[in-house]
PDB file of N, CA, C and O in Angstrom:
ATOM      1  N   UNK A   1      17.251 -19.699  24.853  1.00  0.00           N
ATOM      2  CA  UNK A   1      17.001 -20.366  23.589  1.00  0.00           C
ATOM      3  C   UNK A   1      16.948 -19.315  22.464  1.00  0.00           C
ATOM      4  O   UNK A   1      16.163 -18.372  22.570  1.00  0.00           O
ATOM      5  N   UNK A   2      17.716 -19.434  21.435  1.00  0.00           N
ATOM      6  CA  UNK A   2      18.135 -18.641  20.718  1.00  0.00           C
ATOM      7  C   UNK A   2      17.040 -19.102  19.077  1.00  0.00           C
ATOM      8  O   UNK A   2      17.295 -20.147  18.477  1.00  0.00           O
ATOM      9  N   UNK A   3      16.130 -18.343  18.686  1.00  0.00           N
ATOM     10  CA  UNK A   3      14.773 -17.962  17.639  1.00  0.00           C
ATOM     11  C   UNK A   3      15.685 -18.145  16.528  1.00  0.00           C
ATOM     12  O   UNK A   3      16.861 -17.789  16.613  1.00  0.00           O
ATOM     13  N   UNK A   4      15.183 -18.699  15.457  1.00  0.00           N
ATOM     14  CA  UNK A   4      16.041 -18.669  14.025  1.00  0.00           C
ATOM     15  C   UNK A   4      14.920 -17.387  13.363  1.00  0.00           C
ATOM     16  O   UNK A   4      13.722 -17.272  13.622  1.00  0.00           O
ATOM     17  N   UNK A   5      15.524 -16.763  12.705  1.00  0.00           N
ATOM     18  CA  UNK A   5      14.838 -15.064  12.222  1.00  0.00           C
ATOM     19  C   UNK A   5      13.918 -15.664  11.539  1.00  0.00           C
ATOM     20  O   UNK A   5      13.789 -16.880  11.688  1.00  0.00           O
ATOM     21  N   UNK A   6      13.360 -15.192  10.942  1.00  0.00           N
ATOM     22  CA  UNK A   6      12.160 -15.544  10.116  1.00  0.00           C
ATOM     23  C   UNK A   6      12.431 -15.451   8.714  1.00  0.00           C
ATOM     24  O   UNK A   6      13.618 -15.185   8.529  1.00  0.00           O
ATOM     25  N   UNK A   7      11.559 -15.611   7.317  1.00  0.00           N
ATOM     26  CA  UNK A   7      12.490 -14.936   5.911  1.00  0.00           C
ATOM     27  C   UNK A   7      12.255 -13.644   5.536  1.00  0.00           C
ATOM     28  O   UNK A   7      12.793 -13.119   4.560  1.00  0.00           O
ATOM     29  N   UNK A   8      11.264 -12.959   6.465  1.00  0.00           N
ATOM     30  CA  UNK A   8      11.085 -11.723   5.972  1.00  0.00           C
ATOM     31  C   UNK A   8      12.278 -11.012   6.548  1.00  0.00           C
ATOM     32  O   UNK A   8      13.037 -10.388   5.807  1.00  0.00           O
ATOM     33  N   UNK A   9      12.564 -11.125   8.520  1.00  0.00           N
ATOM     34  CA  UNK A   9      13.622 -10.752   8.794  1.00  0.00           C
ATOM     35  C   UNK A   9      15.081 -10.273   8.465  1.00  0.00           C
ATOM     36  O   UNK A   9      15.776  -9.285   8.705  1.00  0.00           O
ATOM     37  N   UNK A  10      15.256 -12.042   7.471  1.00  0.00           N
ATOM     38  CA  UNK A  10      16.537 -11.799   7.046  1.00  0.00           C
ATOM     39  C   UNK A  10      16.673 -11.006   5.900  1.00  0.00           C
ATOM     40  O   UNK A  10      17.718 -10.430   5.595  1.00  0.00           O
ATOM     41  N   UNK A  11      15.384 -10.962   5.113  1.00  0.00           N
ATOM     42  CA  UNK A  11      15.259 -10.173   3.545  1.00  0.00           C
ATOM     43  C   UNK A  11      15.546  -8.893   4.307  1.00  0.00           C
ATOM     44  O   UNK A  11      16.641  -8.333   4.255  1.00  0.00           O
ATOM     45  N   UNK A  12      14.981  -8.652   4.696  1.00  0.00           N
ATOM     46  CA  UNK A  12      14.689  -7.293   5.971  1.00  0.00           C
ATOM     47  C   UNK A  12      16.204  -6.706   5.966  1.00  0.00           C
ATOM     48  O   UNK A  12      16.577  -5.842   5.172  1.00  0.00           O
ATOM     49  N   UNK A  13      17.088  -7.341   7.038  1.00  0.00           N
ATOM     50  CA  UNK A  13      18.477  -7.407   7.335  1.00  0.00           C
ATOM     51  C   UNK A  13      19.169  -7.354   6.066  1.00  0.00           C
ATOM     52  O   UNK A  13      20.109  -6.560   6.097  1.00  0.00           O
ATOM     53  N   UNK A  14      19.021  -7.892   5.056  1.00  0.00           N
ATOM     54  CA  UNK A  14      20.010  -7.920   3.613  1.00  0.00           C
ATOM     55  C   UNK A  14      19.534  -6.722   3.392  1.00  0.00           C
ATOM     56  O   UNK A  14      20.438  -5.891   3.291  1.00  0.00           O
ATOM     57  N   UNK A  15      18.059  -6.130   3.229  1.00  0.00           N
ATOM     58  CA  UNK A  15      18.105  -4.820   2.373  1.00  0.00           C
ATOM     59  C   UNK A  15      18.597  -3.946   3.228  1.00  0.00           C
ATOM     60  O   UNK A  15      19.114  -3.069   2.536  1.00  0.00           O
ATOM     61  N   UNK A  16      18.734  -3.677   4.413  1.00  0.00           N
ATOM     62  CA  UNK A  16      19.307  -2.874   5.251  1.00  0.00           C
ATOM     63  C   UNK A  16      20.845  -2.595   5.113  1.00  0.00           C
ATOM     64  O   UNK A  16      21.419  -1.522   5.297  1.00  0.00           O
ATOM     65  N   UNK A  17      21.306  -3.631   4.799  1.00  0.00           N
ATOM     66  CA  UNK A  17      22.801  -4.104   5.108  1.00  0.00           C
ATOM     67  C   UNK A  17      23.265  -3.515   3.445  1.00  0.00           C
ATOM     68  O   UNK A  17      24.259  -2.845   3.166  1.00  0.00           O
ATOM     69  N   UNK A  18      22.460  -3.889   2.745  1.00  0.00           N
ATOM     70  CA  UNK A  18      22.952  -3.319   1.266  1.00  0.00           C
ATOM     71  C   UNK A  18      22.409  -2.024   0.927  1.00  0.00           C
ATOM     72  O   UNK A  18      22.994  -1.597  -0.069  1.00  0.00           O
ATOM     73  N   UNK A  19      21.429  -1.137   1.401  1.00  0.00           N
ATOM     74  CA  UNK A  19      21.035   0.634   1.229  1.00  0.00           C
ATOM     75  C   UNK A  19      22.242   0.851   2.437  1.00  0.00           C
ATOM     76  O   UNK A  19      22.806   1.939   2.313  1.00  0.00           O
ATOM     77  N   UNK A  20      22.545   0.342   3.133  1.00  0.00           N
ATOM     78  CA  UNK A  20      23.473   1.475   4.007  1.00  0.00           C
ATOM     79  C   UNK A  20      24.452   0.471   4.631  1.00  0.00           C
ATOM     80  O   UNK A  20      24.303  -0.039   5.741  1.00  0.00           O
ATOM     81  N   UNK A  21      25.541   0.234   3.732  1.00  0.00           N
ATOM     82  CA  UNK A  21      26.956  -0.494   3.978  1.00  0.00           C
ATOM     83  C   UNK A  21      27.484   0.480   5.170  1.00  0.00           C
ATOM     84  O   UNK A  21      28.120   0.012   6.114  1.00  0.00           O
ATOM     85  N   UNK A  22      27.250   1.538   5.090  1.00  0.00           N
ATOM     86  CA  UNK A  22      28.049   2.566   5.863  1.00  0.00           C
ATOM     87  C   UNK A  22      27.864   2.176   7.858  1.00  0.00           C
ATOM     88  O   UNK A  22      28.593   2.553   8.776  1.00  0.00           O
ATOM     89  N   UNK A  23      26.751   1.412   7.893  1.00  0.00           N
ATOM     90  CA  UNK A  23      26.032   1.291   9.277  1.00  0.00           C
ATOM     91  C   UNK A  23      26.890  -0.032   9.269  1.00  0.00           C
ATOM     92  O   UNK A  23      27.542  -0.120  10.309  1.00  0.00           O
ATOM     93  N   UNK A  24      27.057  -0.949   8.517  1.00  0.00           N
ATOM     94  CA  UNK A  24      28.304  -2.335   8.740  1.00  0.00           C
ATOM     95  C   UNK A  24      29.065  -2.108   8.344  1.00  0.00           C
ATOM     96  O   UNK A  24      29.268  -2.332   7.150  1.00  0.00           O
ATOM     97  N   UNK A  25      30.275  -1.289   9.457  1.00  0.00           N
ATOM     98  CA  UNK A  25      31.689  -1.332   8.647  1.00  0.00           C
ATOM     99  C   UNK A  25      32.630  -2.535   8.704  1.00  0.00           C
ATOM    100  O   UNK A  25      33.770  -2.617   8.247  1.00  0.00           O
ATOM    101  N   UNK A  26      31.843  -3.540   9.425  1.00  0.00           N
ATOM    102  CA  UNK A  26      32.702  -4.913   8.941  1.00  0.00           C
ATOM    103  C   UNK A  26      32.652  -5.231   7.621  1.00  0.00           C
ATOM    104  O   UNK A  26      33.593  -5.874   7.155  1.00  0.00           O
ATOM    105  N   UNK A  27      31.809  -4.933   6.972  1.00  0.00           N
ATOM    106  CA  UNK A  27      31.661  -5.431   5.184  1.00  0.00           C
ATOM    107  C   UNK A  27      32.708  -5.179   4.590  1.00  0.00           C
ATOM    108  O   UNK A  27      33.629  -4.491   5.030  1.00  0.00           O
ATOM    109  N   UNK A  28      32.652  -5.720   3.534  1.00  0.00           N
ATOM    110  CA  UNK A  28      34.070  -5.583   2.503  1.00  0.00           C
ATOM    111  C   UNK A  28      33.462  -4.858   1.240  1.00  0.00           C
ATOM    112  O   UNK A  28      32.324  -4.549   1.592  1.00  0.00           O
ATOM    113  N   UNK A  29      33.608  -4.546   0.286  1.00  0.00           N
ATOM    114  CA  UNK A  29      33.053  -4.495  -0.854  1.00  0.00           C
ATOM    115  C   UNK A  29      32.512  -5.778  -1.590  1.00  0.00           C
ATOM    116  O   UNK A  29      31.415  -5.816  -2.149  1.00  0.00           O
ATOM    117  N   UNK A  30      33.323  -6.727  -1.532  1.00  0.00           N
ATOM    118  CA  UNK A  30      32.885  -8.315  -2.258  1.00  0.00           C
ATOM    119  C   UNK A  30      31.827  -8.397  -1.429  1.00  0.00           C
ATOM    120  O   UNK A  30      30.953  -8.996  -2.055  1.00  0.00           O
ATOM    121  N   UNK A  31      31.360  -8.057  -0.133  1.00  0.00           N
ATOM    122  CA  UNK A  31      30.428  -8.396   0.618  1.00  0.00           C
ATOM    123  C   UNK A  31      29.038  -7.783   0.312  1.00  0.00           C
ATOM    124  O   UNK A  31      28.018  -8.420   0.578  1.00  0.00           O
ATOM    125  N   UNK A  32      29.000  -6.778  -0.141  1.00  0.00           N
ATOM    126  CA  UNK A  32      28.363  -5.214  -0.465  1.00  0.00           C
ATOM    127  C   UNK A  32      27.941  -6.010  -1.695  1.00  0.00           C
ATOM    128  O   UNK A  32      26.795  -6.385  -1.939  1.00  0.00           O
ATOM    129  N   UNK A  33      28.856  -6.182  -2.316  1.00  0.00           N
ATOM    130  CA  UNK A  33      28.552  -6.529  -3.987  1.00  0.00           C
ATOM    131  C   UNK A  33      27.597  -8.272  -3.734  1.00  0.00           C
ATOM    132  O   UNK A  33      26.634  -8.457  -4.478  1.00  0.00           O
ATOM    133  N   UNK A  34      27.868  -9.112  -2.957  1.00  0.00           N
ATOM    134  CA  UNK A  34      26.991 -10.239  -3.009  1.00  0.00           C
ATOM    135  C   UNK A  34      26.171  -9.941  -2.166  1.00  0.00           C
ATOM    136  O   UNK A  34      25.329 -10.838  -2.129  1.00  0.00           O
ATOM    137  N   UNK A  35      25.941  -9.114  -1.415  1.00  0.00           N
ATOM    138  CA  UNK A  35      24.410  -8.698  -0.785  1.00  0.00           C
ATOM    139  C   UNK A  35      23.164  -8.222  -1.815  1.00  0.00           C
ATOM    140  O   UNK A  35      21.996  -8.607  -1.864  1.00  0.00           O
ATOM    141  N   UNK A  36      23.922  -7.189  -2.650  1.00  0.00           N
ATOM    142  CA  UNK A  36      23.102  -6.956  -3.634  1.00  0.00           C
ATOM    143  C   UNK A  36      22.904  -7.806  -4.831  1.00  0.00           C
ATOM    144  O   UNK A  36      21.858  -7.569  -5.434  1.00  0.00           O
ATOM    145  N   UNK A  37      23.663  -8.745  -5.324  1.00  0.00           N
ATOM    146  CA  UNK A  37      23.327  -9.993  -5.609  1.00  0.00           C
ATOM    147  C   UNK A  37      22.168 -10.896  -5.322  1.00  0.00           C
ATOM    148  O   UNK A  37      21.219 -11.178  -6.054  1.00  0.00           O
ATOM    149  N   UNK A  38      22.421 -11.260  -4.197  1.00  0.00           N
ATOM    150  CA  UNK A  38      21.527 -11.761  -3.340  1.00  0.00           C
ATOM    151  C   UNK A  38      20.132 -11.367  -3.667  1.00  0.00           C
ATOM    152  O   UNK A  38      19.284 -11.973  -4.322  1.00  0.00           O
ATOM    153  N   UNK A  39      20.071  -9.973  -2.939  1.00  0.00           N
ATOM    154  CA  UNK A  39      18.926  -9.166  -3.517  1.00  0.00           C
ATOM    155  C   UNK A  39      17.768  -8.956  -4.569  1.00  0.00           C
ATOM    156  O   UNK A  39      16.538  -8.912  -4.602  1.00  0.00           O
ATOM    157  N   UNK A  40      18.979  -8.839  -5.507  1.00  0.00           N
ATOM    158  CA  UNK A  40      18.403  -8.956  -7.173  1.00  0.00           C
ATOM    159  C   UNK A  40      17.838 -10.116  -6.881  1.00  0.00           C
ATOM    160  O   UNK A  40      16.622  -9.978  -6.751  1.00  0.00           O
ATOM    161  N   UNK A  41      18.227 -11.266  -6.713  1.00  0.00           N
ATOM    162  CA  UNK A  41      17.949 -12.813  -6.771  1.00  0.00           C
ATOM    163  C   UNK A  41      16.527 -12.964  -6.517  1.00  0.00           C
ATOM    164  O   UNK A  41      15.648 -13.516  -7.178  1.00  0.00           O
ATOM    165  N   UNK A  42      16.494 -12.149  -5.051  1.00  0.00           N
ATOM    166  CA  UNK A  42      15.389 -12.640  -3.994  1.00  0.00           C
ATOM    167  C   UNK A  42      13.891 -11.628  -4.581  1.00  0.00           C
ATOM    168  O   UNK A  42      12.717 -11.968  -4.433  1.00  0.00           O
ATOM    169  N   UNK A  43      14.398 -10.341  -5.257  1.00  0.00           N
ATOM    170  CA  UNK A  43      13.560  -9.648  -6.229  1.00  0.00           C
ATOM    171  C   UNK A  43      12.864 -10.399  -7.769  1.00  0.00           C
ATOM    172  O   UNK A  43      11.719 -10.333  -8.216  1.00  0.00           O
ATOM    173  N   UNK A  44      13.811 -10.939  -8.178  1.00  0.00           N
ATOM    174  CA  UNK A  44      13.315 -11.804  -9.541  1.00  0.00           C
ATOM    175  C   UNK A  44      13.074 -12.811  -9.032  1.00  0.00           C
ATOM    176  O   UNK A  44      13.064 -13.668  -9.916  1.00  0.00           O
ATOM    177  N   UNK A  45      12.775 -13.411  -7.692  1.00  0.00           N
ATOM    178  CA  UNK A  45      12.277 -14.958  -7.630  1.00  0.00           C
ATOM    179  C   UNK A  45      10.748 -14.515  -7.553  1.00  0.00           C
ATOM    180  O   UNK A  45       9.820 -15.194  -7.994  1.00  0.00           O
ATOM    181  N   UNK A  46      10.604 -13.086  -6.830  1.00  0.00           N
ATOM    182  CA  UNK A  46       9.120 -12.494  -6.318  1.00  0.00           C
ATOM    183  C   UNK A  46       8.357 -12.773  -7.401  1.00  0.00           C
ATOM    184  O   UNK A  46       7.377 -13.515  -7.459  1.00  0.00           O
ATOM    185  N   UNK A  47       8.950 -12.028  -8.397  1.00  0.00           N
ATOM    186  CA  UNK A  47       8.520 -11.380  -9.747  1.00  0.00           C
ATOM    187  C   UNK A  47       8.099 -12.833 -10.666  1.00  0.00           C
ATOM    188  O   UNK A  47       7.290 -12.914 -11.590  1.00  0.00           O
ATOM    189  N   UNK A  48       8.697 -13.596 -10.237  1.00  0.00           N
ATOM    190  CA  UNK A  48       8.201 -15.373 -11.120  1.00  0.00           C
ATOM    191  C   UNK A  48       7.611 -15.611 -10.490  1.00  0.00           C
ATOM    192  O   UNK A  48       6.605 -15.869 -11.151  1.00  0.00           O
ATOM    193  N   UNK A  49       7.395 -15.760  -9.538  1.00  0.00           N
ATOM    194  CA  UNK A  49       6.527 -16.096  -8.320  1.00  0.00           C
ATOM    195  C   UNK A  49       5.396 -15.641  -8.643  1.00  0.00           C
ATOM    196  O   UNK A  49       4.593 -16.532  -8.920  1.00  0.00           O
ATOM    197  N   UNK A  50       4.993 -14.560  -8.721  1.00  0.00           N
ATOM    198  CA  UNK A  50       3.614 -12.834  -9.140  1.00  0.00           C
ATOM    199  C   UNK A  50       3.602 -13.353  -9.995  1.00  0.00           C
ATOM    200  O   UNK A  50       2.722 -14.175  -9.741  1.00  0.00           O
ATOM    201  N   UNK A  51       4.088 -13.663 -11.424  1.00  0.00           N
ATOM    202  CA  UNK A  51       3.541 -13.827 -12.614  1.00  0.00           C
ATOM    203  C   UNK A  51       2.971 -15.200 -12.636  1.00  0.00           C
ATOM    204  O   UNK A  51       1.827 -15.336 -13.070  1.00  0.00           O
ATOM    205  N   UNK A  52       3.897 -16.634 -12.057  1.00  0.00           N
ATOM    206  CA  UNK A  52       3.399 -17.661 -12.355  1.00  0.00           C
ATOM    207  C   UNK A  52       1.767 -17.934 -11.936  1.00  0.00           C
ATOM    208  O   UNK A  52       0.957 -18.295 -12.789  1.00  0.00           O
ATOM    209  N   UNK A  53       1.351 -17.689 -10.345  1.00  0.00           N
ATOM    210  CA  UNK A  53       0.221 -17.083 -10.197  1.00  0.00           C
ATOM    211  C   UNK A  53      -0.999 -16.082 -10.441  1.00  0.00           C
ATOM    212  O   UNK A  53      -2.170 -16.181 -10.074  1.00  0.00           O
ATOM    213  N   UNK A  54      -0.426 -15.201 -11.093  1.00  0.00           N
ATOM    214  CA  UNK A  54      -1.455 -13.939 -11.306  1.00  0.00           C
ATOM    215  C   UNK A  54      -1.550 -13.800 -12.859  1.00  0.00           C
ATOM    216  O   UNK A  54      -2.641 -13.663 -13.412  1.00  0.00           O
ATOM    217  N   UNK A  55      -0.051 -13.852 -13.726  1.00  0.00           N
ATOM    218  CA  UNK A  55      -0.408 -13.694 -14.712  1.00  0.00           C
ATOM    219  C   UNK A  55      -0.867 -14.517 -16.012  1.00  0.00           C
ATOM    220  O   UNK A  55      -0.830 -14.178 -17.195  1.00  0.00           O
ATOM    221  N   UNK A  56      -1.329 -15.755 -15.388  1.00  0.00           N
ATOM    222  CA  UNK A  56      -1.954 -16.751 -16.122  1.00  0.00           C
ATOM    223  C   UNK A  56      -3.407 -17.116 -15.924  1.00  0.00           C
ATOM    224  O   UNK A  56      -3.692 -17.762 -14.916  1.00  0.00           O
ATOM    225  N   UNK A  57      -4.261 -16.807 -16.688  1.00  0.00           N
ATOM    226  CA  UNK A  57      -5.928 -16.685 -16.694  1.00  0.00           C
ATOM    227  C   UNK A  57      -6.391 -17.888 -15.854  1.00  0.00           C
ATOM    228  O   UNK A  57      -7.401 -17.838 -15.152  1.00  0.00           O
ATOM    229  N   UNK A  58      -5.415 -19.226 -15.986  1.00  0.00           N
ATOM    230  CA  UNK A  58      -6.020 -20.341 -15.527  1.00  0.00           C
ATOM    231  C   UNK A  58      -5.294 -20.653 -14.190  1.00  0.00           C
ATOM    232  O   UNK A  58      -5.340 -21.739 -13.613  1.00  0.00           O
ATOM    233  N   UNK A  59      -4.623 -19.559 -13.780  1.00  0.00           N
ATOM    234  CA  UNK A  59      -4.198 -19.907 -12.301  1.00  0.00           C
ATOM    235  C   UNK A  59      -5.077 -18.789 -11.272  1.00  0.00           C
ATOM    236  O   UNK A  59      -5.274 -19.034 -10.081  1.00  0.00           O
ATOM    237  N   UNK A  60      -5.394 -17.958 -11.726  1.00  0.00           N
ATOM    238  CA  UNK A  60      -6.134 -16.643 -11.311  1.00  0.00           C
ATOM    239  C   UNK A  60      -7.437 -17.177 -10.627  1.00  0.00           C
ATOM    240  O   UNK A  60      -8.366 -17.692 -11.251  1.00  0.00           O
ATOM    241  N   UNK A  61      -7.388 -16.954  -8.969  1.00  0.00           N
ATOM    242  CA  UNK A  61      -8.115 -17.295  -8.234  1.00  0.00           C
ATOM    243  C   UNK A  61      -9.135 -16.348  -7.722  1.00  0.00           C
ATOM    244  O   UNK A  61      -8.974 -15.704  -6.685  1.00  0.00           O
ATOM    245  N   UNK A  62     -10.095 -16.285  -8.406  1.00  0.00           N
ATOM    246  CA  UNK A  62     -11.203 -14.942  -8.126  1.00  0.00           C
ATOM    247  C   UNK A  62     -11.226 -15.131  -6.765  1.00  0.00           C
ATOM    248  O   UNK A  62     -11.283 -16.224  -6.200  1.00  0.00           O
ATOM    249  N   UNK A  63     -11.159 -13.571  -6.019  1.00  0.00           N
ATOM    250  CA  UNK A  63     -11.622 -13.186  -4.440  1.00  0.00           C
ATOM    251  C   UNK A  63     -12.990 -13.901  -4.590  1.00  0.00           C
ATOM    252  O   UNK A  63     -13.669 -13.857  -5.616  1.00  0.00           O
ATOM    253  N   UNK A  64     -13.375 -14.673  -3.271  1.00  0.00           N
ATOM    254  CA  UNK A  64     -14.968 -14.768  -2.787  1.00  0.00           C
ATOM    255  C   UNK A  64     -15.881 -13.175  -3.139  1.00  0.00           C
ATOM    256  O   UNK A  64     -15.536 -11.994  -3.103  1.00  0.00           O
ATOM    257  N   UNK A  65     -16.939 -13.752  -3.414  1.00  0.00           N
ATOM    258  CA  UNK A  65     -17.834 -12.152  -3.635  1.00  0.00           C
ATOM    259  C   UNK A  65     -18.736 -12.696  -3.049  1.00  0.00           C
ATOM    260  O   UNK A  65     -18.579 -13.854  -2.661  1.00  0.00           O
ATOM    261  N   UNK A  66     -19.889 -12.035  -2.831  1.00  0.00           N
ATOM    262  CA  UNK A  66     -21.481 -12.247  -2.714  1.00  0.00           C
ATOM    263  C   UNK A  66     -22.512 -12.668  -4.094  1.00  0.00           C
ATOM    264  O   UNK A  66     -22.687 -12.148  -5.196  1.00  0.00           O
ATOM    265  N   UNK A  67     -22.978 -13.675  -3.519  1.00  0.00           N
ATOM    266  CA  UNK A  67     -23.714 -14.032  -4.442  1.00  0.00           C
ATOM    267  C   UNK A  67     -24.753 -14.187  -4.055  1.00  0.00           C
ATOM    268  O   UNK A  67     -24.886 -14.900  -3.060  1.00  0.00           O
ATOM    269  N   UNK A  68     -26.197 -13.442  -4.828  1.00  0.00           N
ATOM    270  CA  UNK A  68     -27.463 -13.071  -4.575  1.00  0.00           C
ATOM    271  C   UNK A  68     -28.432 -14.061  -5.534  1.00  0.00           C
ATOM    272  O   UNK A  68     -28.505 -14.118  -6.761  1.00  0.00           O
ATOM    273  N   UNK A  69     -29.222 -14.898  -4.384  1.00  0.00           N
ATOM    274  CA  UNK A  69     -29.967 -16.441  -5.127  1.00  0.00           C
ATOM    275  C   UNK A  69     -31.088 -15.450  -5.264  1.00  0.00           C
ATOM    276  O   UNK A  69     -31.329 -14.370  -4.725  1.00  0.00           O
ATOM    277  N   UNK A  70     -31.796 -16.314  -6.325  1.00  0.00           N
ATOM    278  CA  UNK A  70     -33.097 -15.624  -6.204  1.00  0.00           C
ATOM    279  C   UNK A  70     -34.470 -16.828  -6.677  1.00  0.00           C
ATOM    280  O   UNK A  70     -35.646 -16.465  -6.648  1.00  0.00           O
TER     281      UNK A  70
END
């Protein structure tokens, strides 16, 4: 029974495949060039992702702390 990769895997596998084309010499250049495409893509989705969460005061989910009753 054959596992479907996971998404870190395949992010994993694309950045591999695009720092060192030289290790897949099946690639083409058009291939090379939409890997890093890809890439960029999967980098600026992070980056909206990080901001829509973190950089808005009213989405910003304070860590649990300790709180001392008295």
């Amino acid at each position: 029974m054959n596992e479907e990769p996971t998404l870190l895997e395949c992010v994993n596998r694309l950045h591999m495949m695009s720092l060192f084309p030289e290790r897949f010499p099946g690639l083409t250049a058009e291939q090379i060039g939409q890997l890093r495409l890809a890439l960029e893509t999967i980098n600026q989705a992070i980056e909206d992702v990080d901001s829509i969460l973190w950089d808005r005061p009213e989405q910003n989910i304070e860590p649990p702390g300790m709180e001392f009753g008295g």
